[in-house]
Backbone as CSV, one residue per row, in Angstrom:
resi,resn,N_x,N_y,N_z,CA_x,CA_y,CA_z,C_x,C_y,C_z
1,UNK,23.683,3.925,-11.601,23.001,3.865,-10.322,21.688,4.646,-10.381
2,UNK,21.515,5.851,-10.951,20.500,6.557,-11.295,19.125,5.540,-11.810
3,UNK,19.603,5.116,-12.829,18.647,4.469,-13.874,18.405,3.531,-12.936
4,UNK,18.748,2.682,-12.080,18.373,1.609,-11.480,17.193,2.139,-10.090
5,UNK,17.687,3.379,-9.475,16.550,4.338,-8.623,15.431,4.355,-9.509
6,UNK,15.494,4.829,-10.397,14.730,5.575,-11.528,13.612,4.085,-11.757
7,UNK,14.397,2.870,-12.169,12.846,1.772,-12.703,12.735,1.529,-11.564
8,UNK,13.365,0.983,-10.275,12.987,0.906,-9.009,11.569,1.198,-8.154
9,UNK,11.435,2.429,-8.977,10.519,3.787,-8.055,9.579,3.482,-9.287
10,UNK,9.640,3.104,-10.638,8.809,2.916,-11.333,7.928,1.475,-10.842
11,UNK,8.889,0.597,-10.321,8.014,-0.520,-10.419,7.464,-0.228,-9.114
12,UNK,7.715,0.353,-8.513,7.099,0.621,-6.678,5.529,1.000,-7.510
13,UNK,5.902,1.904,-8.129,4.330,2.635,-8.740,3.312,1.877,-9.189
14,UNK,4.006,1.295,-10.364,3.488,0.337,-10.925,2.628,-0.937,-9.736
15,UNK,3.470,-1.121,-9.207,2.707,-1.969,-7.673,1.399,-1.585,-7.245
16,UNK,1.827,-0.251,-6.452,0.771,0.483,-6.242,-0.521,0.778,-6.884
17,UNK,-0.265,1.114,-8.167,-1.348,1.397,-9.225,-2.556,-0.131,-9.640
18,UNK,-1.967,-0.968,-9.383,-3.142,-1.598,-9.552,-2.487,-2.814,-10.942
19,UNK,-1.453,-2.249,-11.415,-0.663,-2.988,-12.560,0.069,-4.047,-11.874
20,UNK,0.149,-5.342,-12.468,0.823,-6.396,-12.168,1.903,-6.976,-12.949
21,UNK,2.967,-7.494,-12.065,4.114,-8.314,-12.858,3.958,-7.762,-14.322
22,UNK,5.062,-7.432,-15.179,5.095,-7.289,-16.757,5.510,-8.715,-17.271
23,UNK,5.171,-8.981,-18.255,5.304,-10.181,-19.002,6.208,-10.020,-19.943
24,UNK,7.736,-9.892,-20.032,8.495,-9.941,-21.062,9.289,-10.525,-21.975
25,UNK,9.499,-10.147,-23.448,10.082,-11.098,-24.080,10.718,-10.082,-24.875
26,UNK,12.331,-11.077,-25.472,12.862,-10.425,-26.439,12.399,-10.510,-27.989
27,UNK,12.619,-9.397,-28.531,12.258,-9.460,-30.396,13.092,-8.689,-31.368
28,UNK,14.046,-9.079,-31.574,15.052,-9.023,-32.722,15.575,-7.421,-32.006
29,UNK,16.467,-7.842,-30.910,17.410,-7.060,-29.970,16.347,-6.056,-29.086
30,UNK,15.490,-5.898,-28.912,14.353,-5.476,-28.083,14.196,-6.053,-26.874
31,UNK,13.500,-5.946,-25.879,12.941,-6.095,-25.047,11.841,-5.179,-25.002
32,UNK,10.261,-6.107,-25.046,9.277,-5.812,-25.207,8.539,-6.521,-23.511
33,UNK,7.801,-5.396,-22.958,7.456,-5.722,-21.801,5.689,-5.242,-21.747
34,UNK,4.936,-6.209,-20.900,3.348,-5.938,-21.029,2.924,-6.296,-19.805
35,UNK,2.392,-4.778,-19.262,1.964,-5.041,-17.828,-0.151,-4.938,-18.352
36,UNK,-0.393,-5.245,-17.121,-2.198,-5.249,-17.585,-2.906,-4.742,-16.298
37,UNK,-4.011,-4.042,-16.479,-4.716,-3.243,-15.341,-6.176,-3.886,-15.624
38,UNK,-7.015,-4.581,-15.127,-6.434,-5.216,-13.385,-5.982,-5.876,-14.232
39,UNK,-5.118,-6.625,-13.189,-4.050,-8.082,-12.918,-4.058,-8.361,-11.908
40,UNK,-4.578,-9.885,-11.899,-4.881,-10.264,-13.472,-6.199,-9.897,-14.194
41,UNK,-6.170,-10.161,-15.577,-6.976,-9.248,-16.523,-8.527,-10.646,-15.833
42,UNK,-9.360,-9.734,-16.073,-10.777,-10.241,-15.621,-11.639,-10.269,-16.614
43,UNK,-12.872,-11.329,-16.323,-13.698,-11.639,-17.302,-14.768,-10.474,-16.794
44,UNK,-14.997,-9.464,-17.819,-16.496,-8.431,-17.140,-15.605,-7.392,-16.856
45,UNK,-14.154,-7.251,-16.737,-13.848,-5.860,-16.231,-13.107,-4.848,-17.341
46,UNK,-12.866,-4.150,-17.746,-12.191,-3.200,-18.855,-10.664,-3.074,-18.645
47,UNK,-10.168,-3.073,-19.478,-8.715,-3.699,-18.934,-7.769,-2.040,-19.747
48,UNK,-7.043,-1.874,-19.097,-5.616,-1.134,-19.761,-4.406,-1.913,-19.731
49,UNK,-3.410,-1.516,-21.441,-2.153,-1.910,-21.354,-1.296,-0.930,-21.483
50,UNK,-0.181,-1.322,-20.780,1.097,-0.948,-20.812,2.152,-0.978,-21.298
51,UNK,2.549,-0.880,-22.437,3.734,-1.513,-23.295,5.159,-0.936,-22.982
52,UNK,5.990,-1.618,-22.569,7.070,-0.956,-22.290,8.266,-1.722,-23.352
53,UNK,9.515,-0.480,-24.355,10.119,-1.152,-24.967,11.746,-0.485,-24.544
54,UNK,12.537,-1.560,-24.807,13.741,-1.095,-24.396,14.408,-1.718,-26.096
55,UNK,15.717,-0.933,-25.769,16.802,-1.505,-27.221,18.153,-1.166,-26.052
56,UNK,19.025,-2.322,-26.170,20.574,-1.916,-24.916,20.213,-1.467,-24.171
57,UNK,19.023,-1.455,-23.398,19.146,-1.172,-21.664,18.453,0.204,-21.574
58,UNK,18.571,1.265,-23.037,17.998,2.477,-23.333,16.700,2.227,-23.529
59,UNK,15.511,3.086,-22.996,14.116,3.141,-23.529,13.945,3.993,-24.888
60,UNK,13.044,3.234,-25.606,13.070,2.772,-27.690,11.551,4.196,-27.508
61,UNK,11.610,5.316,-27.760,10.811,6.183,-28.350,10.580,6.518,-29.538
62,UNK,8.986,6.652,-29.507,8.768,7.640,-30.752,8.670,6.115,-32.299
63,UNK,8.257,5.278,-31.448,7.991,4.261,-31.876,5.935,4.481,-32.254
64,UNK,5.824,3.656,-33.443,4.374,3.449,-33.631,4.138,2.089,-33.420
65,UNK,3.173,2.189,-32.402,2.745,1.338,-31.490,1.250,0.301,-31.614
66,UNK,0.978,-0.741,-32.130,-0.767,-1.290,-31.922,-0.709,-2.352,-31.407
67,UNK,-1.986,-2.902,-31.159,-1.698,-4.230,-30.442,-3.151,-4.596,-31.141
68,UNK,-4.113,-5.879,-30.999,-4.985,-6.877,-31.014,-4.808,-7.443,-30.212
69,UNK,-5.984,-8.281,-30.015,-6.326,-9.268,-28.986,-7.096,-10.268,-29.355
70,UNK,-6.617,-11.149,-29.043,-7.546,-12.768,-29.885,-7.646,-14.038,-29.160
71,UNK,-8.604,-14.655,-29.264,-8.322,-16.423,-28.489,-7.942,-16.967,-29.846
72,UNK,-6.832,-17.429,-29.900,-6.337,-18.304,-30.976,-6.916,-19.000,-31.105
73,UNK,-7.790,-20.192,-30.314,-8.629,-21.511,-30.624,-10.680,-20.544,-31.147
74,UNK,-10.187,-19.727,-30.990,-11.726,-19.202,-31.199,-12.210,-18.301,-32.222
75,UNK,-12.333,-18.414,-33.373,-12.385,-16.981,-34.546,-13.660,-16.207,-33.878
76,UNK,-13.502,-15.141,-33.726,-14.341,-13.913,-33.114,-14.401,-12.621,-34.577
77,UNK,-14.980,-11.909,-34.636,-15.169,-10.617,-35.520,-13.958,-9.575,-35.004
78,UNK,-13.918,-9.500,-33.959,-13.111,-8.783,-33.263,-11.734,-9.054,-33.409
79,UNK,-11.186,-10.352,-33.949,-10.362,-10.635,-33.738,-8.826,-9.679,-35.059
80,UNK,-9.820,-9.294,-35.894,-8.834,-8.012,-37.073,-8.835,-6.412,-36.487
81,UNK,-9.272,-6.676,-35.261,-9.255,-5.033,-34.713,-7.786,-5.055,-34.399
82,UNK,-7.241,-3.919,-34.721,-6.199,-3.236,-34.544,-6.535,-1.995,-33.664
83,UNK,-5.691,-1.324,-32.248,-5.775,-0.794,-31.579,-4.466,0.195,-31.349
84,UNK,-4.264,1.279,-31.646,-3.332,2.224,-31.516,-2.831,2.431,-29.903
85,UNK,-1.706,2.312,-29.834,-1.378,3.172,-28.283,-0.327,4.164,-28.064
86,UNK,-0.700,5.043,-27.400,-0.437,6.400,-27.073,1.287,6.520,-26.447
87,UNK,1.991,7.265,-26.966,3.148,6.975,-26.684,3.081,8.167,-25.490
88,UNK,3.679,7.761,-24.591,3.408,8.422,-22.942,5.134,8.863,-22.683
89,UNK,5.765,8.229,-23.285,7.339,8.895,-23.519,7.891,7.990,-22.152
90,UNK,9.338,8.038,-22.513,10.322,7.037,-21.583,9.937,5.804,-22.187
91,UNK,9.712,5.638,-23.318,9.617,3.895,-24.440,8.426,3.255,-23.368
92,UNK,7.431,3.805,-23.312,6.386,3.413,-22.404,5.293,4.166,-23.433
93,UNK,4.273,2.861,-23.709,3.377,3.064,-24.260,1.620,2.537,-24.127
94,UNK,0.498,3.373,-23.941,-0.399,2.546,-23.250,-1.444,2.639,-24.142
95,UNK,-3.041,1.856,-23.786,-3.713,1.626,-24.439,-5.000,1.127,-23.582
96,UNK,-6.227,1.359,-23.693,-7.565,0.415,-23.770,-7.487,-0.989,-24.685
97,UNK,-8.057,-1.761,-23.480,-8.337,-3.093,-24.361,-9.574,-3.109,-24.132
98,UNK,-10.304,-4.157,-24.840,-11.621,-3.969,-24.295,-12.419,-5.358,-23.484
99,UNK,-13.429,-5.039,-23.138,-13.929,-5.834,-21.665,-13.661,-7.289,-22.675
100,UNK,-13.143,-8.284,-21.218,-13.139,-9.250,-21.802,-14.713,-10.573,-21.668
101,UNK,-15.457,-11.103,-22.395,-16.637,-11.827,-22.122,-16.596,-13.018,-21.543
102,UNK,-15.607,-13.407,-21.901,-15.440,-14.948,-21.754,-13.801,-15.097,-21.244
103,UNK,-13.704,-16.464,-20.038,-12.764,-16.932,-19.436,-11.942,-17.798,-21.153
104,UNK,-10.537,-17.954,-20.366,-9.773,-18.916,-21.372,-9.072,-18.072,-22.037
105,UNK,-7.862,-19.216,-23.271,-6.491,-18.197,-23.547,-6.872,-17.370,-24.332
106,UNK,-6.270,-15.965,-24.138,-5.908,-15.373,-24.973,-4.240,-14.671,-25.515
107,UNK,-4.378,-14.124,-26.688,-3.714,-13.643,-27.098,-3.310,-12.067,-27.153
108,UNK,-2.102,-11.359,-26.752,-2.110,-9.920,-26.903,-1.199,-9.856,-27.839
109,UNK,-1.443,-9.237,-29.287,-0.354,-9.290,-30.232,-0.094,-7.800,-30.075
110,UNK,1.264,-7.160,-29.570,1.726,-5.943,-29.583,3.007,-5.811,-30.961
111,UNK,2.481,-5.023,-31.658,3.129,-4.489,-33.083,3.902,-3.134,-33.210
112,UNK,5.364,-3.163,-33.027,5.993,-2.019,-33.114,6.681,-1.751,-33.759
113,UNK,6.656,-0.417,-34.301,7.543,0.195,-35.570,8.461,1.085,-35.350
114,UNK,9.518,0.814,-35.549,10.883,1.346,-34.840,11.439,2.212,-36.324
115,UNK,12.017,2.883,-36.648,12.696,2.856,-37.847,12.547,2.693,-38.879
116,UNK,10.909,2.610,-39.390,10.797,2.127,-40.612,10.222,0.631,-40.570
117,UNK,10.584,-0.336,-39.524,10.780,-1.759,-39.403,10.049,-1.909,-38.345
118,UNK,8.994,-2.777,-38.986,8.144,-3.395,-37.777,8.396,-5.222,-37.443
119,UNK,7.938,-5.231,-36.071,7.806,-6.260,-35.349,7.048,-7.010,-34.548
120,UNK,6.863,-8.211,-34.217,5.575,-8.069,-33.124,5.983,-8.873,-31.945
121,UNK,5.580,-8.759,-30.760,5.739,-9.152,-29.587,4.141,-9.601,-29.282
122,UNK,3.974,-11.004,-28.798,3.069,-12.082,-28.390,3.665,-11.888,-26.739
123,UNK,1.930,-12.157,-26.228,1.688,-12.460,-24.839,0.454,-13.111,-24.463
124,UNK,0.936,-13.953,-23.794,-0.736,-15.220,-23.780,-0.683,-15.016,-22.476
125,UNK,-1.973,-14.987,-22.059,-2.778,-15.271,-20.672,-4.004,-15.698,-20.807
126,UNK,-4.938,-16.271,-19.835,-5.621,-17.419,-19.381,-6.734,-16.512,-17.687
127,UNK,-7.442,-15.888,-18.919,-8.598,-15.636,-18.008,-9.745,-16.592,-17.146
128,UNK,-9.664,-16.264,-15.927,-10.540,-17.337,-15.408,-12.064,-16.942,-15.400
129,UNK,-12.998,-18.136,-15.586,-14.538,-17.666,-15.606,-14.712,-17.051,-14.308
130,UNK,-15.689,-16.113,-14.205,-15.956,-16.033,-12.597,-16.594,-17.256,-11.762
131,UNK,-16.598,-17.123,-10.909,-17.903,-18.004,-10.202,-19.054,-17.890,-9.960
């Protein structure tokens, strides 16, 4: 009952703060979760992520954490940057992305190393041009 107060009051925050819906998926007994600041992520604005990882329902610490960002249909220079994120503790981990230029899909490849053993967790979204 605790733990359920406990993400409850997290996602209230999370609301509040300006972070939207997390986007999650499982990866070889994980649950890998990616919220984005703003949300949705904007063309022209500087974006932060949120990585949140669970293993059985427990939050996964002390994990090494990176992510990239890419339009799959588009080869960019940018697209071999690797980006470290800061482990903030409670299997919650965050990061700078950087401004995005252009509307259309992209890719967030989040890469985590648990144990020795790494993995990666994919998240696509679909920036709109402005008007």
């Amino acid at each position: 009952m605790k733990r359920a107060a406990v993400l409850g009051a997290m996602l209230g925050l999370s609301a509040c703060s300006g972070w939207g819906d997390a986007q999650t998926v499982t990866v070889d007994g994980y649950t890998a979760s990616l919220w984005t600041k703003p949300a949705p992520l904007q063309v022209g604005s500087p974006s932060e992520l949120k990585f949140g990882l669970r293993r059985d329902g427990a939050p996964e610490e002390g994990c090494a954490v990176t992510f990239r960002q890419h339009m799959p249909e588009m080869e960019m220079s940018s697209d071999s940057t690797v980006v470290a994120m800061s482990d903030a503790g409670g299997g919650v981990y965050t990061g700078a992305a950087f401004e995005y230029t252009m509307g259309g899909d992209w890719r967030i490849e989040v890469t985590f190393t648990c144990a020795g053993r790494a993995r990666t967790a994919t998240f696509s979204y679909t920036l709109e041009w402005p008007e």
